[in-house]
Residue, then its C-alpha position, 0 to 999 in steps of 0.5 A: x494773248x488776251x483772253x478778254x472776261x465776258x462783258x457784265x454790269x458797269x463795265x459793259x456799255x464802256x466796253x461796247x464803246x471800245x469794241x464799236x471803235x476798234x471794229x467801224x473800220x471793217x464794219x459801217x455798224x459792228x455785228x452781233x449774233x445770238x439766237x435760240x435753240x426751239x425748245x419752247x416758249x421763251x421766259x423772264x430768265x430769257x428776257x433779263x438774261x439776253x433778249x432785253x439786250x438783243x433788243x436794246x442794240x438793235x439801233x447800233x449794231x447789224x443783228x442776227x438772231x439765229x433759230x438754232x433749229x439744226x442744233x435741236x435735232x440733236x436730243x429731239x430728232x424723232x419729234x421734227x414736227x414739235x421743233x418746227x412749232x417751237x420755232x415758230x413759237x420762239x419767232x413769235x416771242x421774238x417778235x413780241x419782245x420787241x425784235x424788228x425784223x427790218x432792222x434785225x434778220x431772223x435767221x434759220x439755221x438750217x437755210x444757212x448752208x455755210x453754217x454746216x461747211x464751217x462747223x466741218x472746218x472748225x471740228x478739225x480745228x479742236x481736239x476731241x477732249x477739248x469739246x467734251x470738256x466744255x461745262x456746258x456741254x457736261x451740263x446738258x449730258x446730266x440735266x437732259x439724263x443723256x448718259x452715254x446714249x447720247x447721239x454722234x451729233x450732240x458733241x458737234x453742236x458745240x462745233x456748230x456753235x461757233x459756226x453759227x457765231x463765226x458765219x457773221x463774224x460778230x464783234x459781240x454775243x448776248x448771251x446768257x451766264x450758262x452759254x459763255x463757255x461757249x464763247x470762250x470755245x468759239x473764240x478759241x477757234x477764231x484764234x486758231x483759225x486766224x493764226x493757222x490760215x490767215x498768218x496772225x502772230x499768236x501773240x496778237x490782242x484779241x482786238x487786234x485779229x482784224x487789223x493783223x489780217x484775221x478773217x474772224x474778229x474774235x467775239x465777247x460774250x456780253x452778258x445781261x444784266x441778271x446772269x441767274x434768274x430763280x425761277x418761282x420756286x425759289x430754288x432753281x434757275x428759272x426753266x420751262x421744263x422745271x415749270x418754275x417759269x414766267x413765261x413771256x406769253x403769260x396772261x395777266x391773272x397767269x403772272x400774278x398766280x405764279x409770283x405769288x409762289x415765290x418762297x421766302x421763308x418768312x413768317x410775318x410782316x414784322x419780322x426782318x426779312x432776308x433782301x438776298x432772297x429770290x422774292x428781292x432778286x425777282x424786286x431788283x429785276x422788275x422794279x424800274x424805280x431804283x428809289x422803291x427798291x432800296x424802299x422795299x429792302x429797307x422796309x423788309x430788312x427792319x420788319x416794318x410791317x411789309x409782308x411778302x404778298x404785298x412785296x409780291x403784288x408789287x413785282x407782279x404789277x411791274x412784270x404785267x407792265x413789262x409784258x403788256x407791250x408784248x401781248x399786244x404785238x403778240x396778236x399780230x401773229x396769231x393764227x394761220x395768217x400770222x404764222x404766214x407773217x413770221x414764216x415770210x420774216x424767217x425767209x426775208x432774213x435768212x436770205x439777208x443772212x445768206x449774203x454775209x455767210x457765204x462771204x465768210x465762207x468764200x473768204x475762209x476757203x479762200x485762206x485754206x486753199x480751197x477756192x477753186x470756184x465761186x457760187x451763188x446761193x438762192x432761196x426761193 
């Protein structure tokens, strides 16, 4: 059995090829699925880590983009008013980005009924210390200074991830480096089940759960293209709650104050300076000219009279740039009409979203026995 690496760099667009011909017989386009938990503004990290792909694959690939709000519940479940504004915000980030909601469904979590029964199904399907070995679940545990206080609930998201991911049975999921562990555990289970339920032999291709009667294709993480972004302290992935972030809503005069805190270490413009520094990596991210960026590096490698402030200037205007587009799609969403807007686009997709997740969950009961009876779903 394979257990495929999640899809980066140069070998990414080669393995999308694959993966589209081995899925368009089930598939008129293959499926992805990702989304966000509403935990506030989106920022560069988000971009450069998965929402620049999520947009780029909207043309050849059937998208989900799923507001995980039930999974914010689990560390905020006193506070249902700031997630319910955060889900709009992200929604709004979203759509700014560059996300079509008439070729893209935004979907809510919690209007998705068939997420909750899979991720009750799935739990049986992982053991108990299997869940709280995953690095990213432990990484939360110390970074949101949990202990052992933590609710009944968090574990389960971990769970209910992979119900998320499965409800669609996607072939793919853009995904920050931090969520591939997530995956891997998802993957797991689309094994298991297929194997348990559906009769495929254990020792099948991961490819090849599909053709071999699996109900669940079994998903690659597909990583973007910086898995790391340092924030603008020069230390520190880049967080919102670190506040060393660049947020996608930034104004202009925003952008440029926060990169001018990117920390070098550097003494002065004639001194040879590191390019494997975070100020380089933020240059290799956001400068689109490949041509300038080896200008740069070779200048800044020699100290010929490049300081950091002017390398600085550089990225800022490129990250304005970048952004602009993104301001001025913002606007349309401002305001109590434009929350109406994204309220309509959230209800629009979750009931596009509903149609190809109660079929999952009809197939899947279907294979443990359990169809005793169909059922219609509606959202009004």
């Amino acid at each position: 059995m394979s257990t495929a690496p999640p899809v980066t760099g140069g070998a990414r667009n080669a393995s999308l090829c694959v993966l589209m011909s081995q899925t368009t017989s089930q598939l008129e386009r293959p499926r992805i699925l990702t989304g966000d938990t509403p935990t506030g503004a989106l920022h560069l990290g988000h971009w450069v880590g998965s929402l620049e792909n999520r947009v780029r694959l909207q043309d050849e690939y059937e998208c989900y983009f799923l507001l995980a709000n039930m999974h914010a519940f689990t560390t905020r479940a006193d506070t249902p008013g700031d997630i319910r504004r955060d889900t709009i915000e992200i929604v709004c980030d979203w759509l700014a980005a560059g996300i079509d909601p008439e070729r893209s469904c935004v979907v809510l979590q919690t209007e998705v009924p068939a997420i909750a029964e899979l991720s009750w199904f799935f739990a049986m399907l992982l053991p108990f210390n299997r869940v709280m070995r995953n690095p990213t679940l432990k990484t939360e545990i110390d970074s949101k200074g949990l202990g052992d206080k933590y609710s009944f609930g968090f574990p389960m998201y971990a769970v209910g991830q992979c119900a998320d991911i499965l409800a669609f049975r996607p072939v793919c999921v853009p995904v920050g480096e931090d969520q591939v562990a997530h995956i891997e555990m998802c993957r797991e289970v689309a094994r298991r089940f297929n194997q348990m339920y559906c009769g495929v032999d254990p020792k099948t291709e991961d490819a090849d759960y599909p053709g071999a009667g699996g109900l669940f294709p079994i998903p690659q993480a597909l990583v973007g293209r910086v898995a790391r972004l340092v924030g603008v302290d020069g230390v520190q992935k880049m967080s919102k709650s670190l506040g060393n972030a660049v947020l996608l809503s930034d104004d202009p005069k925003t952008v440029k104050k926060k990169i001018n805190r990117i920390f070098t270490g550097r003494q002065s413009p004639t001194e040879p300076g590191d390019t494997s520094n975070a100020l380089f990596q933020w240059v290799e991210a956001f400068v689109p000219d490949a041509g300038r960026v080896a200008e740069l590096k070779d200048k800044y490698a020699r100290g010929a009279d490049i300081g950091d402030g002017h390398i600085k200037a550089e990225v800022a205007d490129c990250v304005n740039a970048l952004l602009e587009p993104m301001r001025e799609r913002r606007k349309a969403f401002e305001g109590e009409a434009g929350e109406r807007k994204v309220i309509e686009i959230i209800r629009d997709g979750t009931a596009r979203a509903n149609a190809v997740a109660e079929e999952t969950l009809w197939n899947a009961k279907r294979s443990m026995g359990l169809d005793f009876f169909a059922r219609d779903l509606r959202a009004r």
